[in-house]
C-alpha positions in Angstrom: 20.9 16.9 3.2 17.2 17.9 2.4 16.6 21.1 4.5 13.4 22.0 3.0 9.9 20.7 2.7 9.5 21.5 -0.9 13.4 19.3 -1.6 11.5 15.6 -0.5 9.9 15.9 -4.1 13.7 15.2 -5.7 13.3 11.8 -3.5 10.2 10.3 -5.6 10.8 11.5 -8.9 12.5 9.0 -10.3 9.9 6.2 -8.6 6.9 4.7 -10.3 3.5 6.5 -9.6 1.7 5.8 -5.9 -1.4 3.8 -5.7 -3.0 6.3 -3.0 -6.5 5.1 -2.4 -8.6 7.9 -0.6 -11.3 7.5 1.8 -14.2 10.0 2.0 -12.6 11.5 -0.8 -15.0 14.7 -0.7 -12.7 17.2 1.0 -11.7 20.7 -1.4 -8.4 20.7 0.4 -7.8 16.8 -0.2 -9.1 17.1 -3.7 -6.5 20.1 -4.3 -3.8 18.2 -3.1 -4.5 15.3 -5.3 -4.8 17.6 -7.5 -1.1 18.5 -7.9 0.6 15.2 -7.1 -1.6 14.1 -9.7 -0.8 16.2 -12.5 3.0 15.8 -11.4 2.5 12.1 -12.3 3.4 10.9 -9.1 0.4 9.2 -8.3 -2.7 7.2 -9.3 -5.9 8.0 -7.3 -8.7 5.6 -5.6 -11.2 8.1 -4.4 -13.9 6.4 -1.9 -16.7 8.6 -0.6 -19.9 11.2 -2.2 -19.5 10.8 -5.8 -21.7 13.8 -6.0 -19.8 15.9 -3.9 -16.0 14.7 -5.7 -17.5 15.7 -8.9 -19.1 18.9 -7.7 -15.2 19.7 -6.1 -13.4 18.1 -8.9 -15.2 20.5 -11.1 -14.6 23.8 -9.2 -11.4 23.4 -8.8 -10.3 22.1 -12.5 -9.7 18.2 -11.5 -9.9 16.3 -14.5 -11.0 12.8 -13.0 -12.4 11.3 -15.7 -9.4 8.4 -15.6 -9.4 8.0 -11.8 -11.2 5.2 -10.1 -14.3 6.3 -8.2 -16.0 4.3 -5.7 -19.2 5.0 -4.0 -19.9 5.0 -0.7 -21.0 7.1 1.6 -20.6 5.0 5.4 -16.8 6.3 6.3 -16.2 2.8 8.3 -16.8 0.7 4.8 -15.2 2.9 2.9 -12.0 2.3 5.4 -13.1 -1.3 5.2 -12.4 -1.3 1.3 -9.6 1.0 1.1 -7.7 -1.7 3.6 -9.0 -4.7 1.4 -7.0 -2.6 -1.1 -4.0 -2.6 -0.1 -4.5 -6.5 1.5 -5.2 -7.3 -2.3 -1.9 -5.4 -3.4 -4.6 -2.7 -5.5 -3.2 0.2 -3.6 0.1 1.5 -1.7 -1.0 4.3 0.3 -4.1 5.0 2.2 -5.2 8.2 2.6 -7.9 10.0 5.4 -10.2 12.5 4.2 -13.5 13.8 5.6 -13.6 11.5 8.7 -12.6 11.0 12.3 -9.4 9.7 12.4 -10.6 7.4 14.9 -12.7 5.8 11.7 -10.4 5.0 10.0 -8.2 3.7 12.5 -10.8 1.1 14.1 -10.3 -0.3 10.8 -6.4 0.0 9.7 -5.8 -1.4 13.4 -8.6 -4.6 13.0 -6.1 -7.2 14.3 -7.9 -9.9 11.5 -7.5 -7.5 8.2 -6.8 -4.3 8.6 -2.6 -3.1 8.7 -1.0 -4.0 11.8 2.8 -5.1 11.8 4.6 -6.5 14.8 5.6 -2.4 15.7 3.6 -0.2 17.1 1.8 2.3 14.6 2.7 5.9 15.5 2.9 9.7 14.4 5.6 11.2 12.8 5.4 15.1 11.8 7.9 16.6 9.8 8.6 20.4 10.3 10.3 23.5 8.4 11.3 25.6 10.7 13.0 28.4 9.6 15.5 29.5 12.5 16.9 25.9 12.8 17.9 25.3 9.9 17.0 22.0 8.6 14.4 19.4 8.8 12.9 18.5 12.3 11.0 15.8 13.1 8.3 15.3 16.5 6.8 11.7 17.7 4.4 10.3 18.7 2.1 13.2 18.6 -1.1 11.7 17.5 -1.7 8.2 18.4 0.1 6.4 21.7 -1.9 8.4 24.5 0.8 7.3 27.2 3.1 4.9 25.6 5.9 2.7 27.8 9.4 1.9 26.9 8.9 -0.8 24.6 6.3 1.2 22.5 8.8 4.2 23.2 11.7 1.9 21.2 9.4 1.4 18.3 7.9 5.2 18.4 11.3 6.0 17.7 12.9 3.5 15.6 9.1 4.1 12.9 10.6 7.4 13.0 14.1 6.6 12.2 13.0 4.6 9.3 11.1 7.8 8.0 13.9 9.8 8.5 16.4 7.4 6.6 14.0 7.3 3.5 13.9 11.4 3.4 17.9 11.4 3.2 19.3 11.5 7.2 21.4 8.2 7.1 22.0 8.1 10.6 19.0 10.3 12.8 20.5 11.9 16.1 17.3 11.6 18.5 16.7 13.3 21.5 14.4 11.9 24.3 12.6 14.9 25.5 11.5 15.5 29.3 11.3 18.3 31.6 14.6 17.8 33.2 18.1 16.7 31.4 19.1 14.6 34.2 17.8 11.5 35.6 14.8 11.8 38.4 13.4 8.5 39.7 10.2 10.6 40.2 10.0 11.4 36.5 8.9 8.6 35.0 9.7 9.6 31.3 13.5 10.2 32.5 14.0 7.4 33.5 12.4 5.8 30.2 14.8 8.3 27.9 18.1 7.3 29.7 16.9 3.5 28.9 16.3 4.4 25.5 20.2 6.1 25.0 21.6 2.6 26.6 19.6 0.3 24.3 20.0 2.4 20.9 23.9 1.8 22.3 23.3 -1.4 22.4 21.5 -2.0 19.1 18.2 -2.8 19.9 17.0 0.4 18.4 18.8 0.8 14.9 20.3 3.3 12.8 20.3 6.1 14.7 21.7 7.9 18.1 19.7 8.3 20.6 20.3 10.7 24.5 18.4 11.4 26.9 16.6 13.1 29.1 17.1 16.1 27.2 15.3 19.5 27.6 13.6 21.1 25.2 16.1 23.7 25.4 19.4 21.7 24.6 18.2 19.3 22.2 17.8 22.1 19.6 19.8 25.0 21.0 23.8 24.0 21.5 24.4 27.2 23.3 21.5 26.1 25.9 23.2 22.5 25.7 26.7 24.1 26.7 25.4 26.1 29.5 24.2 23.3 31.4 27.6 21.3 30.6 25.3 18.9 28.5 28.0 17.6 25.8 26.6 14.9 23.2 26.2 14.4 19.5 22.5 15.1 19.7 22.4 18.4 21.6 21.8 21.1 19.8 21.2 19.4 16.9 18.9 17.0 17.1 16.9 15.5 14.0 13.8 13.7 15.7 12.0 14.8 19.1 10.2 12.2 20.8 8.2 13.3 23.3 7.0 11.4 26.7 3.4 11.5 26.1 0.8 12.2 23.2 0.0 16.0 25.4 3.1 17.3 25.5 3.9 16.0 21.5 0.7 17.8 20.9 1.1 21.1 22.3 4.5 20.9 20.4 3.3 20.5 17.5 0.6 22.8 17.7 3.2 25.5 19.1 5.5 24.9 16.3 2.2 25.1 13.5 0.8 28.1 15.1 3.8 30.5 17.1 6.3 30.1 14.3 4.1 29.5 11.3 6.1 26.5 10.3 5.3 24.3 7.4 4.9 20.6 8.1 3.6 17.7 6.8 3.0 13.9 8.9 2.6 10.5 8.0 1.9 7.0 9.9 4.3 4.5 10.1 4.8 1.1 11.7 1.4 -0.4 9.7 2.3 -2.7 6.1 2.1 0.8 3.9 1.9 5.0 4.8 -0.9 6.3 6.0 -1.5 9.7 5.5 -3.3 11.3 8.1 -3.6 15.0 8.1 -6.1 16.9 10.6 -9.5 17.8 8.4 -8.4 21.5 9.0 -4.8 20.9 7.6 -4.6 23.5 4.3 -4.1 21.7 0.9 0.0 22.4 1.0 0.0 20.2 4.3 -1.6 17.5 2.8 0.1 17.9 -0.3 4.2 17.2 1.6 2.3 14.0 3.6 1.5 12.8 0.4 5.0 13.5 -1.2 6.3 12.3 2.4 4.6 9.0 2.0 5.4 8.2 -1.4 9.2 8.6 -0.3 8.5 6.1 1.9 7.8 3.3 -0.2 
C-alpha cells in the first residue's frame, strides 16, 4: 500500500506522458511544478495565459519551453473556454488552474453545453501525509458542494473511492464524519451518514465500506473507537473522511495543512478528465503531487 506522497510517482511511470493543458499559466510556483513533471517525462504542457510573463518565469527558473505549446491570452474565462475545447477535441487530458479564481474556471468546466460535466457530481478530494497515522488519508468534499444532500453525498464519496482505487486502496474504508457517532434526528448529517453505511451495504455506492456517524475521534483513533464501544472495520482506520458540509471539510483541511504541517496534494473528480485545482497560495511541491495525483488517475 502507498503510504507516502512521494510513492504515487511508481503509479504513472510506466504510463504514456499527460496532456496537462494550463490556464493562466503565469504562476512561479505552477511553472516550477511543471517544471519537474516535465523533465521527468511525465507530461506534455499546454500553457494558456501572459506569454510575457511565462517566458520571464520560464527563464528565472531554468524552464526550457521552447518545445511546449504556448497560447496567448490574457482574459482567464477564454482561456478556461479553450483549455475545455481541448479536452472536448481529445488535444489535452488534464486541465490545470493557475493564476485565477477558481470560480473562473469553474463557470466554464461546469457550462452544462461544453464544458466537463458527467452524470456525478464534481467534487474535492485532498490527499494528506500525515505523519502520526501512518498512511495515506483522504478528506471530501472540501472545496466545491457548499451544503450537499444525500444523493450528492453518495457521489462525493463514491468520486473519492474511484481516486482512492487508482492510487492503490482496492477496497476504501469511509467514514461519514458528524459531531456525534450515533444517530440524532436533530442532526441532519447523522442521519444522512447512517443512510450512506445502508446503501454502500447495499451496493449503490461501490467498492468501498462505508459507517457512519462517526466522530472525528474514532474514525482515525481505534483506542477512541473502543472507548465509546464503537466496533467496525472503518474505526480507527479509516481511508477517506467525508465531511457533512464544505465548512467543517474546510477547517479540516486547513487544520491538517497548518497544525501538523502535513503534505497534501487535491484533485477534482466526477468531470470527463482531472482537474487540478490547487489554492494560488499552494507551494510548488503541492501542486507538484496534484499533478502526479491526476495523472494516476487517468
Amino acid at each position: 500500500m502507498i503510504r507516502k506522497l512521494g510513492q504515487l510517482e511508481m503509479l504513472i511511470t510506466n504510463k504514456p506522458k499527460g496532456r496537462i493543458v494550463i490556464v493562466a499559466a503565469h504562476d512561479d510556483n505552477v511553472l516550477m511544478s511543471i517544471k519537474e513533471v516535465y523533465e521527468k517525462g511525465y507530461v506534455e504542457p499546454i500553457l494558456i495565459g501572459d506569454k510575457e510573463k511565462i517566458f520571464k518565469i520560464a527563464n528565472e527558473i531554468g524552464l526550457d519551453v521552447s518545445g511546449m505549446n504556448i497560447i496567448k491570452e490574457l482574459d482567464d474565462t477564454q482561456g478556461a473556454r479553450i483549455a475545455v475545447n481541448m479536452i472536448n477535441n481529445r488535444e489535452a487530458d488534464i486541465i490545470m488552474k493557475g493564476y485565477l479564481h477558481t470560480a473562473e474556471l469553474l463557470k466554464v468546466v461546469l457550462d452544462k453545453e461544453n464544458g466537463l460535466r458527467t452524470k456525478n457530481v464534481i467534487s474535492h478530494v485532498s490527499v494528506f501525509e500525515v505523519e502520526p497515522y501512518g498512511k495515506l488519508l483522504m478528506v471530501t468534499d472540501a472545496g466545491i458542494n457548499i451544503k450537499p444532500d444525500l444523493k450528492q453525498k453518495a457521489e462525493i464519496i463514491q468520486n473519492a473511492v474511484n481516486v482512492a482505487i487508482n492510487i492503490g486502496i482496492d477496497r476504501p474504508k469511509v467514514a461519514a464524519l458528524s459531531a456525534v457517532e450515533v444517530v440524532n434526528p436533530s442532526i441532519q448529517s447523522t442521519i444522512d451518514a447512517a443512510a450512506l453505511s445502508k446503501m454502500a451495504q447495499r451496493g449503490q455506492i461501490l467498492n468501498c465500506t462505508v459507517d457512519g456517524p462517526l466522530g472525528m475521534d474514532n474514525a482515525i483513533n481505534l483506542e477512541a473507537a473502543k472507548h465509546k464501544n464503537i466496533e467496525s472495520e472503518v474505526a480507527g482506520d479509516a481511508d477517506i473522511l467525508m465531511v457533512p458540509d464544505i465548512e467543517s471539510g474546510n477547517i479540516l483541511v486547513k487544520t491538517l495543512t497548518f497544525l501538523y504541517n502535513s503534505k497534501s496534494c487535491s484533485v477534482l473528480a466526477g468531470a470527463k478528465v482531472p482537474i487540478v485545482v490547487t489554492s494560488r497560495a499552494d507551494d510548488s511541491i503541492t501542486k507538484y503531487y496534484s499533478i502526479i495525483l491526476s495523472l494516476a488517475m487517468r
